[in-house]
Backbone as JSON, one array per atom type, in Angstrom:
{
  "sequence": "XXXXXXXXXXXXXXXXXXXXXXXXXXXXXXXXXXXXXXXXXXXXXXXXXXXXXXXXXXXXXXXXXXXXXXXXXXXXXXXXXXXXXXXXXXXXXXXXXXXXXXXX",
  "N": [[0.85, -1.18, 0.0], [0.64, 2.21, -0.65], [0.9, 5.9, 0.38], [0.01, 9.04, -0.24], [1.25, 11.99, 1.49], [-0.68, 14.73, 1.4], [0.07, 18.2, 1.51], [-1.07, 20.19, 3.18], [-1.28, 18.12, 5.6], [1.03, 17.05, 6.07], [2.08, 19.28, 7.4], [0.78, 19.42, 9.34], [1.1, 17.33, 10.31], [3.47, 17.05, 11.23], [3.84, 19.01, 13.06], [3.4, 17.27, 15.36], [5.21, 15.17, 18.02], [6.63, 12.53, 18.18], [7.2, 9.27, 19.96], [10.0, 7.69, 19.81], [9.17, 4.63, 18.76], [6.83, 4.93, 17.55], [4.3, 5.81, 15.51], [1.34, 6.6, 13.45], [-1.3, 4.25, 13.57], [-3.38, 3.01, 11.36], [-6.16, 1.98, 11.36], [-8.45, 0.03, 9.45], [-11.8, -1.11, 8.33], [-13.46, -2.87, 6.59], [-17.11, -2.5, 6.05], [-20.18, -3.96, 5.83], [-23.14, -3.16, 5.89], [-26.75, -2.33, 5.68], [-25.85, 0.53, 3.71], [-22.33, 0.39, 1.88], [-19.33, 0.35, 3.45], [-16.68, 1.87, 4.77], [-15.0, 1.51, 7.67], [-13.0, 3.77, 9.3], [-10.33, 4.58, 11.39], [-7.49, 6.33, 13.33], [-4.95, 6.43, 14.77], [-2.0, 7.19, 17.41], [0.41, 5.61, 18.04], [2.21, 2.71, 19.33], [4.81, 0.59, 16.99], [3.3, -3.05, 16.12], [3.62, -6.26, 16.32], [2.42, -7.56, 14.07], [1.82, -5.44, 12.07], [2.02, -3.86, 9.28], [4.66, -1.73, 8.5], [4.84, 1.31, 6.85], [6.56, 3.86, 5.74], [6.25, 7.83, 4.93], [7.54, 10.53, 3.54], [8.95, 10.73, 6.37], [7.33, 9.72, 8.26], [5.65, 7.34, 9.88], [3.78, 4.8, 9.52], [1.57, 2.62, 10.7], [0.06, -0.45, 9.79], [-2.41, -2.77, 10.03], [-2.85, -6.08, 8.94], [-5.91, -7.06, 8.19], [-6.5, -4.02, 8.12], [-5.13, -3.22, 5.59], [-6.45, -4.6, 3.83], [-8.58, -3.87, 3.52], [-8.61, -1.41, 2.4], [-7.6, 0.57, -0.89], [-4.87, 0.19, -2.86], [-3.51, 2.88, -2.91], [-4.0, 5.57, -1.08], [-5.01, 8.5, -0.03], [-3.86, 11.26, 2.05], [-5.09, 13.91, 3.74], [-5.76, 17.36, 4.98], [-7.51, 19.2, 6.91], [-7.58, 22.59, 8.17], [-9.78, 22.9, 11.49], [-11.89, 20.92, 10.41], [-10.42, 18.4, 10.06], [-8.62, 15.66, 9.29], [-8.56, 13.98, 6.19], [-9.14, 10.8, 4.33], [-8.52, 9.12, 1.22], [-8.95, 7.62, -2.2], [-8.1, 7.46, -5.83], [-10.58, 6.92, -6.67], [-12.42, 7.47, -4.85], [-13.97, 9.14, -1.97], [-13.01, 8.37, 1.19], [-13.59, 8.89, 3.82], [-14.74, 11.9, 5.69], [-13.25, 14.58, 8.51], [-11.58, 12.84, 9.91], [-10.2, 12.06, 12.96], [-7.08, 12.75, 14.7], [-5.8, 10.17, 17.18], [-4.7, 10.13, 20.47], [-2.71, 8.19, 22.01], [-2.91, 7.98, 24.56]],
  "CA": [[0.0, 0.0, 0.0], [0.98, 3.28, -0.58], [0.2, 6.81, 1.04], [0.39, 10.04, -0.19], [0.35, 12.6, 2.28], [-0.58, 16.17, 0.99], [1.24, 19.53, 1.91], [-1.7, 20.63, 4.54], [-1.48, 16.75, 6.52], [2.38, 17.12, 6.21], [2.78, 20.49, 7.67], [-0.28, 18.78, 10.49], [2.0, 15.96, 10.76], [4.85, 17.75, 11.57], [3.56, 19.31, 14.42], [3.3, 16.02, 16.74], [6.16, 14.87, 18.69], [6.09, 11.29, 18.08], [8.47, 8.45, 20.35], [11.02, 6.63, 18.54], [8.88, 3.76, 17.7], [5.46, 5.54, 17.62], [3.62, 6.64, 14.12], [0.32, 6.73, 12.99], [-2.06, 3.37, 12.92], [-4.66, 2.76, 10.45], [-7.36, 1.04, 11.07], [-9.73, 0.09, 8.51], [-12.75, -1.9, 8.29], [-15.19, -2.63, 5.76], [-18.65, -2.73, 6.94], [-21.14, -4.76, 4.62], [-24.68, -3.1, 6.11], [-27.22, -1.38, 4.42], [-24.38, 0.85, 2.9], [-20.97, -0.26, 1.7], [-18.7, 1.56, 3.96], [-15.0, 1.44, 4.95], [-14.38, 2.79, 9.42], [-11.39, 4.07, 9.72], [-9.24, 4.96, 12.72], [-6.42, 7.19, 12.89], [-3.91, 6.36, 16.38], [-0.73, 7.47, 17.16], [0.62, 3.81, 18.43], [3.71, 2.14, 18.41], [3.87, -0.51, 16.16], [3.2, -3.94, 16.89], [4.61, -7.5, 15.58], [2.38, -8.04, 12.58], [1.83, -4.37, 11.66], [3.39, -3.77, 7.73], [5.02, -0.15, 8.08], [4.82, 1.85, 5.5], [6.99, 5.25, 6.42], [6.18, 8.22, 3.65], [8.24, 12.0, 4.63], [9.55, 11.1, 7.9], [6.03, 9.54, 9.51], [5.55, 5.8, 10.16], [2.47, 4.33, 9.62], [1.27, 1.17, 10.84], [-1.33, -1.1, 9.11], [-2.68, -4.12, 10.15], [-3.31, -7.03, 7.45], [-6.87, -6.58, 7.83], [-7.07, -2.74, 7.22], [-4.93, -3.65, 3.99], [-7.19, -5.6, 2.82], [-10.05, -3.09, 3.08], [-8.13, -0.22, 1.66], [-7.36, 0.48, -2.12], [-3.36, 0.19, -2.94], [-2.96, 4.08, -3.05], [-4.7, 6.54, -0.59], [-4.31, 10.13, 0.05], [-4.18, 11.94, 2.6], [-4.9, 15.0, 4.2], [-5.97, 18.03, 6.22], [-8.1, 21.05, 6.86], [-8.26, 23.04, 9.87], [-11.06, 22.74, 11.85], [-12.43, 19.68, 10.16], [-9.41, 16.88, 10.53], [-7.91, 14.48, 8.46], [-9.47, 13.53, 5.11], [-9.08, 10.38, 3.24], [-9.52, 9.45, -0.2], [-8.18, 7.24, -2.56], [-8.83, 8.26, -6.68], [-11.64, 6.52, -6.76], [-13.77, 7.52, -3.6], [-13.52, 9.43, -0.57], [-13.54, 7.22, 2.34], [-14.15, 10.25, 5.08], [-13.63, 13.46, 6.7], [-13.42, 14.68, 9.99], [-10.65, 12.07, 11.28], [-9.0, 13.11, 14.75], [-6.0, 11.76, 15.05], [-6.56, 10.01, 18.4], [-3.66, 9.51, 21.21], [-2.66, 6.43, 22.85], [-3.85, 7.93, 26.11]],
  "C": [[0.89, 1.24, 0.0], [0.26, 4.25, 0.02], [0.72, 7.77, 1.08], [-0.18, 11.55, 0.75], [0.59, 14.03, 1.85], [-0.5, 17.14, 1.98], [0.63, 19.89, 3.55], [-1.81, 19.66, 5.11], [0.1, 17.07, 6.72], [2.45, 18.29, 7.45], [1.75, 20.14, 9.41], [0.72, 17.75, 11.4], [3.45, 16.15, 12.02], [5.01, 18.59, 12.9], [2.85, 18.28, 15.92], [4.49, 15.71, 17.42], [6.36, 13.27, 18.36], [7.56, 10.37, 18.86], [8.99, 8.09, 19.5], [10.25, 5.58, 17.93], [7.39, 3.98, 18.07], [5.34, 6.18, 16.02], [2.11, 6.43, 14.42], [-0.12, 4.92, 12.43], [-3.49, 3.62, 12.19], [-5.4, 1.83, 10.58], [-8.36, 0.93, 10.52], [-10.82, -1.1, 8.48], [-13.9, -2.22, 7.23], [-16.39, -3.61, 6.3], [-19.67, -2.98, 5.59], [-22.87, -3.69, 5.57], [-25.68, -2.29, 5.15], [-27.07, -0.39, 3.06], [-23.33, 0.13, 2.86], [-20.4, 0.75, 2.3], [-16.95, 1.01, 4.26], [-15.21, 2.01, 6.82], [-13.08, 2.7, 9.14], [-11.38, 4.68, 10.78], [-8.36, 5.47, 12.76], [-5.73, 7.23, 14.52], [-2.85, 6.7, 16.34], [-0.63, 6.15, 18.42], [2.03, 3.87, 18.59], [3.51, 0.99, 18.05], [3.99, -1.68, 16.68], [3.3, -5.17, 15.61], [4.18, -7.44, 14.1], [1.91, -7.01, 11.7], [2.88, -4.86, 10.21], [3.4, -2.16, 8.23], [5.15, 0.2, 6.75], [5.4, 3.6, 5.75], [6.84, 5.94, 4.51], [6.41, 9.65, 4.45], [8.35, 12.21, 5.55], [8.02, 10.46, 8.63], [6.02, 8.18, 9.07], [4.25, 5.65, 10.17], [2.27, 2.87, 9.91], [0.14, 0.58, 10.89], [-1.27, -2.28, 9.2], [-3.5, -5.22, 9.2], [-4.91, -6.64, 7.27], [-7.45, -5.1, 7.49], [-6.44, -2.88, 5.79], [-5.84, -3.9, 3.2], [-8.65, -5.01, 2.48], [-9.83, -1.98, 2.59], [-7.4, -0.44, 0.17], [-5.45, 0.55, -2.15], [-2.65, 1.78, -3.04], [-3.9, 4.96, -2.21], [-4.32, 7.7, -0.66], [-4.94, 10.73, 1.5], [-4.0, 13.78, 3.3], [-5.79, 16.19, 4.63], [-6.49, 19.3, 6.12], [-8.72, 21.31, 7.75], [-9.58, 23.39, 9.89], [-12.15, 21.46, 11.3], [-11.71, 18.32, 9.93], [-8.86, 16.65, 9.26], [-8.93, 14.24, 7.3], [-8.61, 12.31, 4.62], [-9.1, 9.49, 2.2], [-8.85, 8.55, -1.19], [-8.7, 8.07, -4.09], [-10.03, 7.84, -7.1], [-13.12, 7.24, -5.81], [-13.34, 7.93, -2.32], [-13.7, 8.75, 0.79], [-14.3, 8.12, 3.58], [-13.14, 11.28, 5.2], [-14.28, 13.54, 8.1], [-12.64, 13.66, 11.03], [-10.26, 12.83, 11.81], [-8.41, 12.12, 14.78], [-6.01, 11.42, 16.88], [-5.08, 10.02, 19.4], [-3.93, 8.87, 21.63], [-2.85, 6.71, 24.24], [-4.81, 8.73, 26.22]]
}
């Protein structure tokens, strides 16, 4: 999987502190109900055994086989104050309004 993260998520990004082995998990889900949907999750973590990292301009991401498998091979992301995290692959926007959450 890839993950491009645009200028206003970068410059978002960049203002976290993050431990040495702390990035950003993704958790994704697809949800079969009435709609076809994807949940996503947005944690700052550290990563864990069967996590795949995927680091893209200095930020670590860590994705667990099953959000893989519900996300398209290229996302995008990114950011606009006052309404969070967006994102999107070129097909279809998955959401807005992520908060990146902390681990406490």
């Amino acid at each position: 999987m890839e993950i491009e993260i645009r200028k206003a998520a970068l410059a978002e990004l960049n203002k976290i502190h993050f431990n040495q082995d702390e990035g950003i998990r993704i958790l994704a889900e697809f949800v079969g109900t009435c709609s076809i949907a994807t949940d996503i999750e947005l944690q700052i973590e550290a990563k864990q055994e069967k996590d795949s990292v995927i680091s893209e301009k200095g930020v670590n991401f860590f994705v667990p086989k099953k959000s893989l498998e519900s996300l398209p091979g290229k996302i995008f992301l990114d950011f606009k104050p006052g309404f969070g995290y967006k994102i999107s692959s070129a097909e279809e926007t998955f959401g807005y309004n992520f908060k990146l959450k902390s681990k406490n």
